[in-house]
N, C-alpha and C positions, 0 to 999 in steps of 0.2 A: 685449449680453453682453461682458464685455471678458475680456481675455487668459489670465487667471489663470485666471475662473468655463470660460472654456473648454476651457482645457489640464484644469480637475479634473475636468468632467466627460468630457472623453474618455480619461481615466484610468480612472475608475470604467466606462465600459464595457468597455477593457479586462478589466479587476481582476475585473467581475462575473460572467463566463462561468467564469474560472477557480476564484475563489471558490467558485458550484457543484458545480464539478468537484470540488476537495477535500472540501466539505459530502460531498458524495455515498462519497466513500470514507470517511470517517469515519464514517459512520452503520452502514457492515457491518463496518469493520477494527475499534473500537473493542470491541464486543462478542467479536469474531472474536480478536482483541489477548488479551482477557482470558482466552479459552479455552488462547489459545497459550500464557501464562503458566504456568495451572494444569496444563496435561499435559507443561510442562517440554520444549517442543519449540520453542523460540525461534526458529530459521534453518530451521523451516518455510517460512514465509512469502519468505525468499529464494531458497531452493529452487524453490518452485512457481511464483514471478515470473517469475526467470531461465527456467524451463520454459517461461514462456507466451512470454515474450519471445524464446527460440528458435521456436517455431511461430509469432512472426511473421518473423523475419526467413527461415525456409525456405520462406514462403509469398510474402512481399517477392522473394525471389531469379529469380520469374517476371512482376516489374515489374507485380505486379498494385498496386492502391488499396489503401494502408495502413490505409485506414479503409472498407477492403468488404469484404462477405461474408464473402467465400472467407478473409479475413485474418483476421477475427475469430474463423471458425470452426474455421481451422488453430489459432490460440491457446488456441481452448476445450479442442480436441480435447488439443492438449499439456498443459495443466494437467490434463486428467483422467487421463490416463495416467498423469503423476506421480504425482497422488494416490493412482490404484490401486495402481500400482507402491510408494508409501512405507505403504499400507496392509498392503501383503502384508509390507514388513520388519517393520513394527510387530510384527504376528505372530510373527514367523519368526525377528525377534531382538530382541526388545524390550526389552535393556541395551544396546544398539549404536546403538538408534536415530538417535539425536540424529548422531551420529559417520556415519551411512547418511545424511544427510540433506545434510549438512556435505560430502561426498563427490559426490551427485547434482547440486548448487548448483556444482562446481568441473566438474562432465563439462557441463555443460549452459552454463555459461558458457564455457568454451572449444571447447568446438562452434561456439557462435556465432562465437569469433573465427576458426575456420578456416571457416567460413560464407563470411565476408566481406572473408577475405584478398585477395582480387582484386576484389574491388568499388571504385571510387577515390570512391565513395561510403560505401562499407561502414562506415568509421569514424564518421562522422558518427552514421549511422542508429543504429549501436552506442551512441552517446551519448546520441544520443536516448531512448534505451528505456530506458538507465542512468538519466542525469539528468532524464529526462522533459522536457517542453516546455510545461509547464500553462501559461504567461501567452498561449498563443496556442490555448489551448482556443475551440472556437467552439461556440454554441448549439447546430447540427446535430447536435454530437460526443457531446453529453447524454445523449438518448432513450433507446440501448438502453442505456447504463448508466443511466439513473433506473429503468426495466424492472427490471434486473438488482436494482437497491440493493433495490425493491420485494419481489421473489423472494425472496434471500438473509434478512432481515429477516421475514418472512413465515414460512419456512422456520426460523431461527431460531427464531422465536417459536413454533413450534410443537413442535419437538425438545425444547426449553429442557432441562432437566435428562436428559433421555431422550438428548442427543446420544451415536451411538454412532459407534465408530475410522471406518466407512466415509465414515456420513452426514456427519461433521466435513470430512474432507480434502475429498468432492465439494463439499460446500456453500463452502469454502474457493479450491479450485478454480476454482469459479464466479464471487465475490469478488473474485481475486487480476486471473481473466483481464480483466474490462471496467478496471477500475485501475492494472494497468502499464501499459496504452498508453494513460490521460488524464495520469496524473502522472509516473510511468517504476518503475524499481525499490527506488532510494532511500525516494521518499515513500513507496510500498507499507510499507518497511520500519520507517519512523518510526513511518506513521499508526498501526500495528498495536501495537508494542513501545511507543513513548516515552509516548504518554495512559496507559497501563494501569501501566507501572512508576510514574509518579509519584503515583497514587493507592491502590497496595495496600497502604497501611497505613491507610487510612481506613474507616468504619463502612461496610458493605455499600450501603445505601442513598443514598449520596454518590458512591459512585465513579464510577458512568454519567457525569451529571450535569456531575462536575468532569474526567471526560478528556474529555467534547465540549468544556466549557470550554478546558482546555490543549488539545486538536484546533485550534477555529476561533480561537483569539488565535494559533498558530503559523502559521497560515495567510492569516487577515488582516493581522499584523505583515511576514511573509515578501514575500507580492503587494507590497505596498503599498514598503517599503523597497527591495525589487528594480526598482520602478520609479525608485524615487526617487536610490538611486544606481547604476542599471544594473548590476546583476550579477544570477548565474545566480538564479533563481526559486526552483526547486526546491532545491538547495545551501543558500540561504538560509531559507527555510521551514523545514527539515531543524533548523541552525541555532535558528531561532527556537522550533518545536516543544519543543526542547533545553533551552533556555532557560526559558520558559515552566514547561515539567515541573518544572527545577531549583525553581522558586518555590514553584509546587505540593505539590510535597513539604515542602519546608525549613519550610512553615508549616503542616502537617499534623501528626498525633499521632504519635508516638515511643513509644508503649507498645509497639508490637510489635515493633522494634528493639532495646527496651533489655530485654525478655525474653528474645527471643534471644542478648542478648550474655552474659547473667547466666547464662542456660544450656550 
């Protein structure tokens, strides 16, 4: 095997653990994506992230394993609370919501930083959960998210039209939590938003289909470039996703655009 054939494949075993990782969130955000569209609640999903990403860093704070129990379970437990807690605004002021949501995303993100104002670690770890670390996802890190991706999907599919304000945010909750600590909060936020904006002008029966498309070309493009010339992973993915969408759309049908603008 000479130099090349070996540097590509230990590329690709890099590349392939991570790769997973994104697959796996795409296959619950995508759907999850489209929901968030239609109820008009966009920075849900960084709400609920940043929540879960707060109960890992208050669970971190006692030098436990980022990737044990206790850590996953403090994050579940955070997203759910969210959820209840943005359930009850839904209710309770449900012209405000988006604005209530927008609010809890800024309390929960700057908790964390006073979290880890004395941590001489604390910055870092904040980065992490922000920008996520997916090129160093390892096979171990999978399981209980393929678990989760399975539930969530499952659970989907059986809500499907039936989904109501509760069952949404917990199932959301559940989603959000195994996926900010594989990817961090950004890709959380692309995966969800960026596939679904670039196909909501297309025929019902296409759109699944062509956001897992723009999904995994943003994420195989991303991996593979981040390697190629070393920069952040996730940033670039982000990027690439962006991209990707842009095409997607720009060659897709404009009847719904140009009724709306005539209107």
């Amino acid at each position: 095997m000479n130099a090349g054939s070996l540097a590509g494949s230990l590329d690709l075993m890099i590349v392939l653990p991570a790769l997973l990782a994104g697959l796996l969130v795409l296959a619950t955000h995508i759907p999850l994506g489209a929901q968030v569209l239609k109820r008009g609640i966009v920075f849900i999903d960084l709400a609920i992230a940043q929540i879960a990403a707060l109960g890992v860093i208050i669970a971190s704070s006692g030098e436990l394993d980022p990737q044990g129990w206790v850590v996953q379970l403090a994050a579940g437990a955070a997203a759910v609370l969210g959820a209840l807690f943005l359930t009850w605004t839904e209710k309770r002021w449900p012209e405000v919501q988006e604005a209530q949501i927008g609010v809890l995303f800024i309390l929960a993100a700057t908790a964390g930083l006073l979290l880890v104002a004395h941590n001489p670690h604390g910055g870092e770890h904040l980065q992490d959960l922000l920008a996520g670390q997916i090129l160093w996802v390892r096979y171990s890190q999978l399981l209980l998210p393929a678990i989760g991706t399975v539930m969530v999907v499952a659970l989907l599919r059986h809500f499907n039209a039936r989904l109501s304000r509760l069952s949404f945010y917990l199932i959301f909750a559940l989603a959000v939590t195994q996926s900010v600590q594989l990817v961090g909060v950004y890709l959380v936020f692309s995966s969800l938003i960026v596939p679904s904006l670039a196909v909501r002008n297309y025929p019902e029966k296409k759109r699944f289909p062509l956001a897992y498309l723009v999904g995994a070309a943003g994420y195989i493009a991303g991996l593979f470039l981040s390697l190629l010339f070393d920069l952040p992973s996730g940033a670039l993915i982000v990027w690439c996703l962006s991209l990707a969408a842009m095409v997607v759309y720009a060659l897709g049908p404009k009847g719904m655009v140009q009724k709306s603008m005539a209107s």
